[in-house]
C-alpha positions as CSV (number, residue, x, y, z in Angstrom):
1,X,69.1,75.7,-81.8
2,X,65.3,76.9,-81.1
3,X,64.6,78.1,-84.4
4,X,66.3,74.8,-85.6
5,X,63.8,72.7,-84.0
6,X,60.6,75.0,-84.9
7,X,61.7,75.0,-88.5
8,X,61.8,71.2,-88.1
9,X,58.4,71.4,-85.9
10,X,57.3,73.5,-88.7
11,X,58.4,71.7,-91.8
12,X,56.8,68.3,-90.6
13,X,53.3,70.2,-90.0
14,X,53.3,71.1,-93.6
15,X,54.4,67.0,-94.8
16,X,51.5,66.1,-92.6
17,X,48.6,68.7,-93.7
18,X,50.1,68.1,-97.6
19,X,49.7,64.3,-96.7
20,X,45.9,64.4,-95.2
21,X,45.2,66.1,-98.4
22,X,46.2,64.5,-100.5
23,X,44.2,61.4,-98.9
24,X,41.3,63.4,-98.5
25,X,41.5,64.5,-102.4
26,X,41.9,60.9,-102.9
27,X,39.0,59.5,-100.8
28,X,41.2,57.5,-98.8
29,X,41.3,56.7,-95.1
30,X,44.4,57.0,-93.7
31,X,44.9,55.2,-90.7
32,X,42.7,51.9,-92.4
33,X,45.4,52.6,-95.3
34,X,48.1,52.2,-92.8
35,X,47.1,48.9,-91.0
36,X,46.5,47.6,-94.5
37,X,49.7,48.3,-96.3
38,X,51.4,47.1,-93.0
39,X,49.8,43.7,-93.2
40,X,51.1,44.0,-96.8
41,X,54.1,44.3,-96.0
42,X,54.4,41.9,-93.3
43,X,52.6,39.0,-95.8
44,X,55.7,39.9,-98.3
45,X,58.3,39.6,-95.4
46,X,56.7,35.9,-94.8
47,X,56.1,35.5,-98.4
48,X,59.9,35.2,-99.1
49,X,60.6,32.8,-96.3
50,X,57.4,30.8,-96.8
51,X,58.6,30.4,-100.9
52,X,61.3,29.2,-99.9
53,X,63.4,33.0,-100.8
54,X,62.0,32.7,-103.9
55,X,62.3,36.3,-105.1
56,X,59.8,36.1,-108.0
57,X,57.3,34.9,-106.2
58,X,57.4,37.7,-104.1
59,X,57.9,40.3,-106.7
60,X,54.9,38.4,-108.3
61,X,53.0,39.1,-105.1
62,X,54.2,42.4,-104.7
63,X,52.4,43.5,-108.2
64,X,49.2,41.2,-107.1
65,X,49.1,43.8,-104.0
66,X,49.3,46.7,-106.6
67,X,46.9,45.7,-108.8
68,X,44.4,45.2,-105.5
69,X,45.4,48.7,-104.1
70,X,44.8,50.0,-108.0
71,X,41.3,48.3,-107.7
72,X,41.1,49.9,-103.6
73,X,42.0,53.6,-105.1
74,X,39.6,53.1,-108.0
75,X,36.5,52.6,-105.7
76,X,37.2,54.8,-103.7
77,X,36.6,57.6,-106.1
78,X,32.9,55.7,-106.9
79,X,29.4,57.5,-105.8
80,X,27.5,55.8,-103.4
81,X,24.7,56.1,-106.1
82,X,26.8,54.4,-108.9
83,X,27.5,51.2,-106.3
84,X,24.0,51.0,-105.2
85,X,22.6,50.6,-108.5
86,X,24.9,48.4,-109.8
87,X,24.5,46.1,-107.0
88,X,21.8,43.9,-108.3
89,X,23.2,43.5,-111.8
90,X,26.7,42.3,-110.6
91,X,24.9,39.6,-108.6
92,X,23.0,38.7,-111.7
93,X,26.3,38.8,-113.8
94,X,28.3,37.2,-111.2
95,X,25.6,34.3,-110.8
96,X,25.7,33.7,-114.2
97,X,29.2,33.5,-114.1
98,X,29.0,30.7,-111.9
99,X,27.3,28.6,-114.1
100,X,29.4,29.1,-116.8
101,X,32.1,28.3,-114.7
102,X,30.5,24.6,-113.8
103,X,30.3,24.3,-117.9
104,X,33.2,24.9,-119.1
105,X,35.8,26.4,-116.2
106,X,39.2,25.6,-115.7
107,X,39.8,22.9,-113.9
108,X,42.7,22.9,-111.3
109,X,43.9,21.0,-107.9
110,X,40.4,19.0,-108.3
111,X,38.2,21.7,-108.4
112,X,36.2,23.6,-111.7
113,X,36.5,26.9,-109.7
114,X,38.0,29.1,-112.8
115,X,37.1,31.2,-115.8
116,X,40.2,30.9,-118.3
117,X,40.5,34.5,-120.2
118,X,43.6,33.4,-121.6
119,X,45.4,36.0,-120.7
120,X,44.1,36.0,-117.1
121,X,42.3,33.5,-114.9
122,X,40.1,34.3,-112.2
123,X,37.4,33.3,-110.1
124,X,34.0,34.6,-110.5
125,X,32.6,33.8,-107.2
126,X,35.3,36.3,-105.9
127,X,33.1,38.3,-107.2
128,X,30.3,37.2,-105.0
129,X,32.1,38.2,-101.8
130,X,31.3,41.7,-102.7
131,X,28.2,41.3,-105.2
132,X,25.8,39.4,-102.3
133,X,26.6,42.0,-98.9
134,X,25.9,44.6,-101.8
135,X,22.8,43.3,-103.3
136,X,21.5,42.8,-99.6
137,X,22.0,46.0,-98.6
138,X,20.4,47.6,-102.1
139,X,17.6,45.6,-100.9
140,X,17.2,46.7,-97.7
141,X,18.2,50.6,-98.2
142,X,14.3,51.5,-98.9
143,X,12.9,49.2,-96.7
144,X,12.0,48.9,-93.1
145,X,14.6,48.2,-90.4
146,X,14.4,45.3,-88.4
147,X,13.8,43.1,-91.8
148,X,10.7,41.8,-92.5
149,X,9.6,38.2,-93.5
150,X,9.0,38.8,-96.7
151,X,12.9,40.7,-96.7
152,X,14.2,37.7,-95.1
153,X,13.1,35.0,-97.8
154,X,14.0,37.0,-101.0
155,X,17.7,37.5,-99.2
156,X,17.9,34.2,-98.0
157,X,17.6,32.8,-101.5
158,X,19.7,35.3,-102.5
159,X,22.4,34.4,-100.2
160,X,22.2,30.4,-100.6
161,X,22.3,30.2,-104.4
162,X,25.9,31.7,-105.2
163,X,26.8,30.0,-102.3
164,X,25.2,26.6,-103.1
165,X,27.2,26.9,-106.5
166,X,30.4,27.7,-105.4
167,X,30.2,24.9,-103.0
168,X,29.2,22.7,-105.7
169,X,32.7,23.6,-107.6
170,X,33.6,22.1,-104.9
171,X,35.0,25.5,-102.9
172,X,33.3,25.2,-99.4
173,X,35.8,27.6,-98.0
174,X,34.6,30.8,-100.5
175,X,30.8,29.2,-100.4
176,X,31.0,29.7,-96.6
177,X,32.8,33.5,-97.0
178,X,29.8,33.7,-99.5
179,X,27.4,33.1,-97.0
180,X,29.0,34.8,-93.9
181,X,28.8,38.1,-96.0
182,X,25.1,37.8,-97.1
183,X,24.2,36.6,-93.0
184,X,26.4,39.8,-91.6
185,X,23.9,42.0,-93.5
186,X,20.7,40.2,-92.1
187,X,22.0,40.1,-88.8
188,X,22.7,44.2,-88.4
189,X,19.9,44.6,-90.3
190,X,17.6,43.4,-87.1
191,X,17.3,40.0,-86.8
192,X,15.6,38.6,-84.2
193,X,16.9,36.1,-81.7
194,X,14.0,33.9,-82.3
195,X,15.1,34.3,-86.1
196,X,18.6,33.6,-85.7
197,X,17.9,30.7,-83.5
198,X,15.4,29.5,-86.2
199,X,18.0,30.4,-89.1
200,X,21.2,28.3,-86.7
201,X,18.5,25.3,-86.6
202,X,18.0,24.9,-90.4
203,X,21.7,24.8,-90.9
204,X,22.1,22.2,-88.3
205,X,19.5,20.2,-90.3
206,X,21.1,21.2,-93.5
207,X,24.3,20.6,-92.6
208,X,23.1,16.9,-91.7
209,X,21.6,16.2,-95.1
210,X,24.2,17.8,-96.7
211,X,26.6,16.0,-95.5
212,X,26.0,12.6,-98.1
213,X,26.6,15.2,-100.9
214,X,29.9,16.2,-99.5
215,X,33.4,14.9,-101.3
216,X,35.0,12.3,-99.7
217,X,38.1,14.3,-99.0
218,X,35.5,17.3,-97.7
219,X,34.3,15.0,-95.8
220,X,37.7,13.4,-94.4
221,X,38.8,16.8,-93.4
222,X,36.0,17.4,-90.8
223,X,36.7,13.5,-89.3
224,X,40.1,14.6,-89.0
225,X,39.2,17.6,-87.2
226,X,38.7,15.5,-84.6
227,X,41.4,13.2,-84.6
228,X,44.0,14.4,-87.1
229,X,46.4,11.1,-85.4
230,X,43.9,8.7,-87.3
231,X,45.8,9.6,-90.8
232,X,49.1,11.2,-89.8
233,X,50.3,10.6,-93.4
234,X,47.1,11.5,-95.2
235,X,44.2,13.7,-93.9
236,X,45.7,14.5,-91.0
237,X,49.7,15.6,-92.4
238,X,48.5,19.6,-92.8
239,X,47.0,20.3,-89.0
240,X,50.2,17.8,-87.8
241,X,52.5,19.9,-89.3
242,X,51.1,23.2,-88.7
243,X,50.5,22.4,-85.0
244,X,54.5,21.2,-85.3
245,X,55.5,24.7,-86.3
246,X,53.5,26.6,-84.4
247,X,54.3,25.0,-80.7
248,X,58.3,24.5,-82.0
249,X,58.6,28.7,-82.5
250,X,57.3,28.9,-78.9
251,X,57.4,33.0,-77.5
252,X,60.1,34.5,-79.8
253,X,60.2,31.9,-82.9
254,X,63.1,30.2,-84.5
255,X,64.1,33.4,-86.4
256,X,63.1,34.5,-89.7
257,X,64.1,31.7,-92.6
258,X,65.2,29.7,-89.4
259,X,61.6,27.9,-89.6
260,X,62.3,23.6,-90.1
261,X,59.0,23.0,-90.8
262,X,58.5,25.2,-93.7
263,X,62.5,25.4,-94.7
264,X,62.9,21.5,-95.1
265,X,59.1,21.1,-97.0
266,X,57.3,19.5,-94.2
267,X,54.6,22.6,-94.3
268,X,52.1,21.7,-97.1
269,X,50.8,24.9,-98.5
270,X,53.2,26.9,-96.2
271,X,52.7,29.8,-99.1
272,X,49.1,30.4,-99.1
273,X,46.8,28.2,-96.9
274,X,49.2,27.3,-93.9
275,X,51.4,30.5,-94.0
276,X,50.2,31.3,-90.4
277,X,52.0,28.6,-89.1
278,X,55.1,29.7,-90.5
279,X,54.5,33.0,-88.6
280,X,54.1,31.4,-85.5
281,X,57.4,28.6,-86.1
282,X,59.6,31.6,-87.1
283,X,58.3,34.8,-85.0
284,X,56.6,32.7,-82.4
285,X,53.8,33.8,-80.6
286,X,55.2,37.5,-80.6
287,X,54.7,37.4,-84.2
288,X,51.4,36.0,-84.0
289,X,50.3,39.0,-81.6
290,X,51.3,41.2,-83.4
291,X,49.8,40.3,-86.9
292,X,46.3,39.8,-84.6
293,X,46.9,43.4,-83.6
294,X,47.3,44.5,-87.0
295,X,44.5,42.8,-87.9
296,X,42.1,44.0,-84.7
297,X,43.1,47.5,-86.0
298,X,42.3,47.1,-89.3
299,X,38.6,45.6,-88.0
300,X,38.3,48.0,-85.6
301,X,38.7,50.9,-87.8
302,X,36.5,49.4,-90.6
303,X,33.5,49.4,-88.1
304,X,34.1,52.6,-87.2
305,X,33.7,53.7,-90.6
306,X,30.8,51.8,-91.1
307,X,29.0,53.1,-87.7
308,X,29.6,56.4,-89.3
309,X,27.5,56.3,-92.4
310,X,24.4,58.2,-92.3
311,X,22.3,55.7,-94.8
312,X,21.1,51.9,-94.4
313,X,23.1,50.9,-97.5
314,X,26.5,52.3,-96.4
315,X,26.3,51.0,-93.2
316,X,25.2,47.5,-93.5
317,X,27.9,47.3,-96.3
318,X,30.3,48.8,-94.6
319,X,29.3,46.8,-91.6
320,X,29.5,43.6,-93.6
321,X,33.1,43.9,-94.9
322,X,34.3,44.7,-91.7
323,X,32.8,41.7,-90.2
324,X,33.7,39.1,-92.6
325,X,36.8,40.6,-92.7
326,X,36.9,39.6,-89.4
327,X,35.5,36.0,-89.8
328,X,38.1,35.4,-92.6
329,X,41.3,35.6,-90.4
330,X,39.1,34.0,-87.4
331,X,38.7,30.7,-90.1
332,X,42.1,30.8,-91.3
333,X,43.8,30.6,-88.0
334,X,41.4,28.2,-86.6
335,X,41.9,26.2,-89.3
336,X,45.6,26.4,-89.5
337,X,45.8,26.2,-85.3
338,X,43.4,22.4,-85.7
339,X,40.6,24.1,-84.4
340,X,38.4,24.7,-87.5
341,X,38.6,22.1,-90.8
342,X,40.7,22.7,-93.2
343,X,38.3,24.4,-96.1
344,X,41.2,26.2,-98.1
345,X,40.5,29.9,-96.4
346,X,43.7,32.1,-97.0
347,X,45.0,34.1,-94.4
348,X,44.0,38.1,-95.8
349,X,46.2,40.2,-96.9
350,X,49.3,37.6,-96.0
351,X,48.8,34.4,-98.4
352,X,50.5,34.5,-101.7
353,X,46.8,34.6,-103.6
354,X,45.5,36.7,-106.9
355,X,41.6,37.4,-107.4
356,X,41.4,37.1,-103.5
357,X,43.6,39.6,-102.4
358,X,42.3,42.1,-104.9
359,X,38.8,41.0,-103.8
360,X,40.0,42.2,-100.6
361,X,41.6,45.6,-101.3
362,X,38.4,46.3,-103.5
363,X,36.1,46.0,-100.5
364,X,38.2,48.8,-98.6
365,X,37.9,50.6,-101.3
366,X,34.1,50.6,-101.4
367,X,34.1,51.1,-97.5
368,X,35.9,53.8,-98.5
369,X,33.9,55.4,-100.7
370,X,30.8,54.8,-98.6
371,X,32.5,56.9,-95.5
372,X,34.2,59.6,-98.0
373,X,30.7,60.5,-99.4
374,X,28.7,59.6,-95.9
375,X,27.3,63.5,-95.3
376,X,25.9,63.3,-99.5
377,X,23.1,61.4,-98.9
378,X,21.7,61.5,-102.1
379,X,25.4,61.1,-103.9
């Protein structure tokens, strides 16, 4: 019977040291590998109740996850040296991208947001969500830490055209990501208060003139934020609804494909956009703590990584996908919950999406690669 269990003992010591090495052969990190393919799993658990058990929509997810953990395992094996110096040239491309785009991109659900490949579509300022915390950080790699002025205007421009042309799509939600990825650089790379205080001011004063160029149905949505009862069958219908299926799952939910709300169609974009709330109508707030768990581990882990690089341009990168890792499930449920307007944020790694989820998965993939090859300095 002892030599039974230390065989056992001894067996699963050899899966795990075969396992690590395989991960460290690989470049991967194992326990942010875990907490992502768990949220993976749980969005395709939700997926098939939120489509209504539409099994090829799930499958059709399934493979989008594959392709992004393709793209994940793929960076991972990248140099340091080989992302740095492509940095400025896929901000380039990917700017130029956009303008194309606003020429002659495909136009769907009201917006000119797609590049039409025929065999693929996709969304070039995807590509910015990588291509501007990147560029940033190339910048500031030589340079001295806390930024300088001269630093701070070249980024800022930096930062606010892609943005300023993905809003102009119109895509505030990815214009805002966009901008929250170039700021998360700035910001660990030393900004002042005084700076920061300066930098919240102009928006305030840009947000106020910008607010004329806004679509009306942008526009709506933020009016609504405030009173979503002023157009229960218009503006308002998405937060009314969500807020519906979130307080009806209460603690424990309604049971998975129990959900009314996103069962009987009330829950607009209960898919993609609102699929939080179908979390919380059918697992209830238990469900909800656990995916913010998840997600907490998956941030928590990712900034450990980052804190671990030994050079400017890993760790502000790694820093920055962390972060607006962060900031992108802090939207979505805010959004979702009535607490933030509804600016078409999915939820990460959970909403039935394409370039965005391999977006994603290609971001862990560099933080990846960034902590594999931290003690190469010069890699």
């Amino acid at each position: 019977m002892i030599y039974e269990e230390v065989e056992v003992g001894s067996r699963a010591r050899r899966t795990l040291t075969a396992t690590t090495r395989v991960l460290l052969a690989l470049k991967l990190d194992g326990p942010l590998l875990v907490g992502l393919a768990l949220l993976a799993v749980y969005g395709l658990v939700i997926l098939y109740s939120a489509s209504g058990q539409n099994m090829d929509k799930v499958l059709d997810g399934a493979m989008r996850v594959a392709l992004g953990g393709i793209a994940m395992c793929t960076l991972a094996q990248v140099k340091p040296s080989f992302l740095r110096s492509i940095s400025p040239w896929l901000f380039v491309i990917g700017c130029i991208l956009l303008v194309v785009v606003d020429v002659v991109g495909y136009i769907g659900k009201g917006a000119q947001r797609w590049l039409d490949l025929g065999i693929v579509r996709f969304q070039p300022s995807e590509i910015m969500k990588l291509a501007v915390p990147m560029t940033c950080a190339w910048w500031l790699q030589d340079r001295a830490i806390p930024i300088d002025t001269r630093s701070l205007i070249v980024l800022t421009f930096a930062i606010l055209i892609p943005a300023g042309l993905t809003i102009a799509q119109p895509d505030l939600g990815t214009g805002g990501l966009i901008l929250i990825g170039g700021l998360m650089v700035l910001v660990m790379a030393g900004l002042s208060g005084r700076i920061m205080a300066a930098l919240a001011l102009l928006g305030v004063v840009a947000a106020y003139f910008g607010w004329s160029f806004l679509h009306d149905y942008q526009r709506q949505r933020v009016l609504t934020l405030l009173d979503p009862e002023s157009d229960p069958l218009g503006a308002g219908y998405h937060i009314i609804q969500s807020q519906i299926a979130i307080g009806s799952g209460g603690i424990f939910g309604k049971g998975w494909l129990n959900g009314s709300q996103g069962q009987l169609d009330f829950l607009p974009e209960r898919s993609t956009d609102f699929i939080y709330a179908v979390i919380g109508e059918e697992f209830g707030m238990v469900g909800i703590v656990l995916l913010l768990l998840l997600y907490l581990f998956v941030v928590a882990r990712a900034l450990y990584l980052a804190i671990e690089m030994q050079d400017t341009f890993g760790r502000l990168l790694g820093g920055s996908i962390a972060l607006t890792f962060f900031v992108y499930v802090f939207i979505n449920a805010g959004m979702v919950s009535g607490l933030l307007p509804v600016v078409g944020v999915p939820l990460p790694l959970i909403s039935y999406g394409g370039t965005s989820m391999v977006t994603l998965l290609a971001g862990f993939g560099i933080l990846m690669s960034l902590y594999s090859h931290r003690k190469l300095i010069g890699s």
